[in-house]
C-alpha positions as CSV (number, residue, x, y, z in Angstrom):
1,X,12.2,-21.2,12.8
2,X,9.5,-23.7,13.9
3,X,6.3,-23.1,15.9
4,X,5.2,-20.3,13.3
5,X,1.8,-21.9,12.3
6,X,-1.4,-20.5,13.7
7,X,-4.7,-21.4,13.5
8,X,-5.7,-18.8,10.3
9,X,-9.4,-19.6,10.8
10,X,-9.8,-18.8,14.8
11,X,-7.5,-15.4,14.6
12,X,-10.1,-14.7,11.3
13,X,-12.8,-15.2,13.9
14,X,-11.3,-13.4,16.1
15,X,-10.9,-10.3,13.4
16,X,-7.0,-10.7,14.2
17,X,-4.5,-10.3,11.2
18,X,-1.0,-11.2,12.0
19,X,2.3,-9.6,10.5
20,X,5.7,-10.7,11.1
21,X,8.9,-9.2,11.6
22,X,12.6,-10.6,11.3
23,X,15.7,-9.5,11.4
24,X,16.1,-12.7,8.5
25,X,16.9,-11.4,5.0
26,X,14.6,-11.8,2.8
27,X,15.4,-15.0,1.0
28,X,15.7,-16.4,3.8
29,X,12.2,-15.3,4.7
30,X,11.0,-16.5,1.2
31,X,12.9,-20.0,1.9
32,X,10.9,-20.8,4.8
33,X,7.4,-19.1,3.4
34,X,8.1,-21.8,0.5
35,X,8.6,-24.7,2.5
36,X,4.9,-23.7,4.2
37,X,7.1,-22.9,7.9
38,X,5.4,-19.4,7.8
39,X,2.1,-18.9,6.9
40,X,1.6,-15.0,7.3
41,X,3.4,-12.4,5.8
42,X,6.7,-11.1,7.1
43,X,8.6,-8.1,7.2
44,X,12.4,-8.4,6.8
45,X,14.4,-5.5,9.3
46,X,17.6,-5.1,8.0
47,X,20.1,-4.4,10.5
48,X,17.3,-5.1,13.3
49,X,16.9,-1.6,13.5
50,X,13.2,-2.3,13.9
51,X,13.8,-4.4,17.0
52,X,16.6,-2.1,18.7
53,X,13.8,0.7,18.2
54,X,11.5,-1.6,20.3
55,X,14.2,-2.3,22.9
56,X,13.4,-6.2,21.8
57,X,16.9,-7.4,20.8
58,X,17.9,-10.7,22.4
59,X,21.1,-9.3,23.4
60,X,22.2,-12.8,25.0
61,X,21.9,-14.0,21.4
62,X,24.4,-11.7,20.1
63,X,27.7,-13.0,18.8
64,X,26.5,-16.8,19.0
65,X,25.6,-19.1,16.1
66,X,22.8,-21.5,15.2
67,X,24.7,-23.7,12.5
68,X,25.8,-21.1,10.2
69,X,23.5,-18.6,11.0
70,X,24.8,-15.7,13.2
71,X,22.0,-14.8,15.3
72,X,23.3,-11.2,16.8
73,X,19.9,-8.8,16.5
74,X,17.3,-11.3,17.1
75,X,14.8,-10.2,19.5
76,X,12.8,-11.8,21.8
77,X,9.6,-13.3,20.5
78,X,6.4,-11.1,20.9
79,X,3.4,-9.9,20.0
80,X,2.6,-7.0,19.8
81,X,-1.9,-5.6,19.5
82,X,-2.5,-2.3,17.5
83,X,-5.3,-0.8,17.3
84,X,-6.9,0.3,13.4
85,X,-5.1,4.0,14.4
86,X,-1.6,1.9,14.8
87,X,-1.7,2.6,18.8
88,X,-0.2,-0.5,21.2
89,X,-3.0,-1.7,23.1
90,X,-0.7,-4.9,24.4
91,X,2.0,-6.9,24.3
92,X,3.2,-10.6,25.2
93,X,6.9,-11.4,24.9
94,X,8.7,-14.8,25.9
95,X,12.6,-14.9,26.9
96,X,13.7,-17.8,24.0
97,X,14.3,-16.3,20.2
98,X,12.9,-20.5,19.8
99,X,9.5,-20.1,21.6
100,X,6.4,-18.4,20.0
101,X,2.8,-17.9,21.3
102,X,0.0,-19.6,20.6
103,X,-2.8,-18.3,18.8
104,X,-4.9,-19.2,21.7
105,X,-2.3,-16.6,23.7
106,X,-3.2,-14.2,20.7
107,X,-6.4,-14.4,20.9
108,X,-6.7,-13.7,24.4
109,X,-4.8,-11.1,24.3
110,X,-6.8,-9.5,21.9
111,X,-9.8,-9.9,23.6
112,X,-8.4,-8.2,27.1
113,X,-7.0,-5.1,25.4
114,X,-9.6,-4.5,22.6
115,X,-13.0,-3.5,24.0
C-alpha cells in the first residue's frame, strides 16, 4: 500500500484535509498507520459496500491475489473534493488499485473546483 504519504504541510496550506477509505480491515489499517505507511486517517468499508455505492470497485481485481491478500472489492484509486455541505465538487481517479495522486494533483484539483 505504498505511495500514501502526502505533503501534510502544502494540503494544510491549501486548507485541504484528507480522509481515506479501504476496503482493508481495520488491523490491517492500523498495521500500516503503525509502520508510518499512512499518515491520515482511514475509514475501513467492510464488504466494500462504500465503493460499490460509488461504482469504484476495481472489478478486474476481483478474485486475484496479492501474496495472501485477496484483493476482490478494491476500487480504483481516487479522490474525491467535498464541499463543507458534503456536496462533490470533483474527482480524479487512476486505473491501478497500486497508483495514488500526488498531493500536487490534490491540490490542483482543489483549486479548479473550489472558488
Amino acid at each position: 500500500m505504498g505511495q500514501l504519504h502526502l505533503d501534510k504541510k502544502a494540503l494544510k496550506k491549501a486548507k485541504v484535509n484528507i480522509v481515506g477509505i479501504s476496503y482493508d480491515p481495520v488491523e490491517v489499517l492500523k498495521r500500516f498507520a503503525d509502520r508510518g505507511e499512512i499518515d491520515y486517517p482511514m475509514l475501513y468499508d467492510e464488504g466494500s459496500k462504500v465503493i460499490d455505492a460509488f461504482g469504484i470497485r476495481n472489478e478486474a481485481m476481483d478474485g486475484k491475489k496479492f501474496g495472501k491478500n485477496d484483493l476482490t472489492g478494491v476500487p480504483h484509486p481516487g479522490t474525491y473534493v467535498l464541499s463543507d455541505e458534503g456536496v462533490i465538487l470533483g474527482k480524479l481517479f487512476l486505473e491501478r488499485y497500486q497508483d495514488r495522486h500526488t498531493t500536487e494533483a490534490i491540490i490542483n484539483l482543489v483549486n479548479e473546483v473550489v472558488k
